[in-house]
C-alpha positions as semicolon CSV with decimal commas, in nm:
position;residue;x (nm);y (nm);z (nm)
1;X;1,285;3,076;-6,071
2;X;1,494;2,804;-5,992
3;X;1,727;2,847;-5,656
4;X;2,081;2,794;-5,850
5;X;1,906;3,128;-6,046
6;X;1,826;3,273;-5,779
7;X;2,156;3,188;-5,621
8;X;2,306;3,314;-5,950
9;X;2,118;3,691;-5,952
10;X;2,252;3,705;-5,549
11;X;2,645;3,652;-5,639
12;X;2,619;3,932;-5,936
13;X;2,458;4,136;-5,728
14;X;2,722;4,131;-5,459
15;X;2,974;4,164;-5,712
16;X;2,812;4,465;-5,838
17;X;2,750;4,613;-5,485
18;X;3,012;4,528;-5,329
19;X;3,297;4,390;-5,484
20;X;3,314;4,662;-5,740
21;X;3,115;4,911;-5,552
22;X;3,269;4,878;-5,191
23;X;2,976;4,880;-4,994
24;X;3,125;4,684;-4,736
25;X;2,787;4,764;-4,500
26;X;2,619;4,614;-4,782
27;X;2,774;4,252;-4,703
28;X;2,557;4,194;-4,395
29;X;2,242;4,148;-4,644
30;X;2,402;3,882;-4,770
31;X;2,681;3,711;-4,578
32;X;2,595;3,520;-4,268
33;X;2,748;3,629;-3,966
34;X;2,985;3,319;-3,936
35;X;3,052;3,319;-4,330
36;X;3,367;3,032;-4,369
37;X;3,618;3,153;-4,562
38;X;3,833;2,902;-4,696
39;X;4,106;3,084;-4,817
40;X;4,380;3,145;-4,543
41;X;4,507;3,470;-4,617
42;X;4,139;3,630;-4,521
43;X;3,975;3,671;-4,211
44;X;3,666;3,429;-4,151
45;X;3,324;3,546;-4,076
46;X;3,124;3,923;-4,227
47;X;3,373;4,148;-4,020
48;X;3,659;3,926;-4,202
49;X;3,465;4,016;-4,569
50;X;3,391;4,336;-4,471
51;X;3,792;4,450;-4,354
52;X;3,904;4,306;-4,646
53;X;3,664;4,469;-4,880
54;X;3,726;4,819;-4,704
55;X;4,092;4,778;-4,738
56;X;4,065;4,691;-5,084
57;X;3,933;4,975;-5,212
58;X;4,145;5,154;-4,988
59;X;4,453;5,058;-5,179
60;X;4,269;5,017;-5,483
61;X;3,986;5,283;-5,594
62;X;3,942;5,192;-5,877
63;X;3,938;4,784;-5,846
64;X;3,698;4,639;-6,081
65;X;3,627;4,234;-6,112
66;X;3,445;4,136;-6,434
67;X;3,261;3,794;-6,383
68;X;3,295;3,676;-6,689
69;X;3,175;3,330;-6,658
70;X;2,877;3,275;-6,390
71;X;2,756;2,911;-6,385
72;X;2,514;2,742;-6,053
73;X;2,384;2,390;-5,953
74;X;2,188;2,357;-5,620
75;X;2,335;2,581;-5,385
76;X;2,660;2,618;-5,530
77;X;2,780;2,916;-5,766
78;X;3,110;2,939;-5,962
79;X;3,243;3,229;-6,119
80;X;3,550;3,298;-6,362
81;X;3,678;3,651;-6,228
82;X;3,911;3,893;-6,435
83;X;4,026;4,221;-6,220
84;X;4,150;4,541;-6,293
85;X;4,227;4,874;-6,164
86;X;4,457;4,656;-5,863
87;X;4,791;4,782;-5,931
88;X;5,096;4,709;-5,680
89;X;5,254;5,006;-5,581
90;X;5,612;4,830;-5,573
91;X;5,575;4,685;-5,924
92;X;5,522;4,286;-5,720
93;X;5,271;4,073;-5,867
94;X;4,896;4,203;-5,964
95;X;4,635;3,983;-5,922
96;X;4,450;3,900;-6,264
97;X;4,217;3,613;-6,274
98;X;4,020;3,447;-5,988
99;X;3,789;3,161;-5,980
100;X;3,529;3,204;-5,726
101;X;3,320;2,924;-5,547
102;X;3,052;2,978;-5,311
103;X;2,822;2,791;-5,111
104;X;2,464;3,005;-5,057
105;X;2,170;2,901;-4,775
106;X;1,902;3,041;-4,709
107;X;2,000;3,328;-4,971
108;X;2,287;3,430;-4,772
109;X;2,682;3,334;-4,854
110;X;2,775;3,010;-4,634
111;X;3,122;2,941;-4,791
112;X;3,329;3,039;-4,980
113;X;3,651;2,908;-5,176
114;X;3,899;3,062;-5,439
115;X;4,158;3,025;-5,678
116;X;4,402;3,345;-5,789
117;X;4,627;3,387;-6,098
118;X;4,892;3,666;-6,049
119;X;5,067;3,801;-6,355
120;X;5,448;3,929;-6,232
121;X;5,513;4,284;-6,458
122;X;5,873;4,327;-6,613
């Protein structure tokens, strides 16, 4: 197997796990320790991930992000993300679509960048 499949079979599995599952324990299997996270609004490093995971399915129980497009070259992987199950509780924006970007060595997440789409109800 090929390491942008391997790479590949890593990110779904997170998503899977932990994304959608909320094992936020889970994240140290796979993040490194000083995981850069490129998007301001989220704490850097695994504690970072694993707050922000915790308090998302804190708000959100029932959160769910469907990868629906997965594609990897060397030790990049980019994903197409659309979420459900996030609902604002004052009626503000909800997020809907992400594209994900991550950076993976040594099997573990290096880096990661994204992109959000928000749809505003009413």
């Amino acid at each position: 197997m090929s390491d942008a499949a391997r790479n590949k079979e890593i990110v779904l599995e997170i998503f899977d796990k932990i994304v959608n599952g909320g094992d936020a324990d889970l994240a140290a299997k796979f993040y490194k320790e000083n995981y850069i996270q490129h998007n301001p609004n989220v704490p850097q490093g695994l504690a970072g991930l694993q707050g922000l995971i915790r308090q998302m399915h804190g708000a959100w129980p029932n959160v769910k992000c469907d990868v629906k497009l997965i594609n990897a070259e060397d030790d990049m992987v980019w994903l197409l993300c659309e979420w459900s199950g996030n609902e604002p509780p004052d009626g503000g924006p909800r997020l809907t679509h992400t594209t994900e970007i991550f950076r993976v060595e040594d099997g573990m997440m290096a880096e990661h960048w994204d992109v959000l789409q928000y749809e505003q109800k009413g």
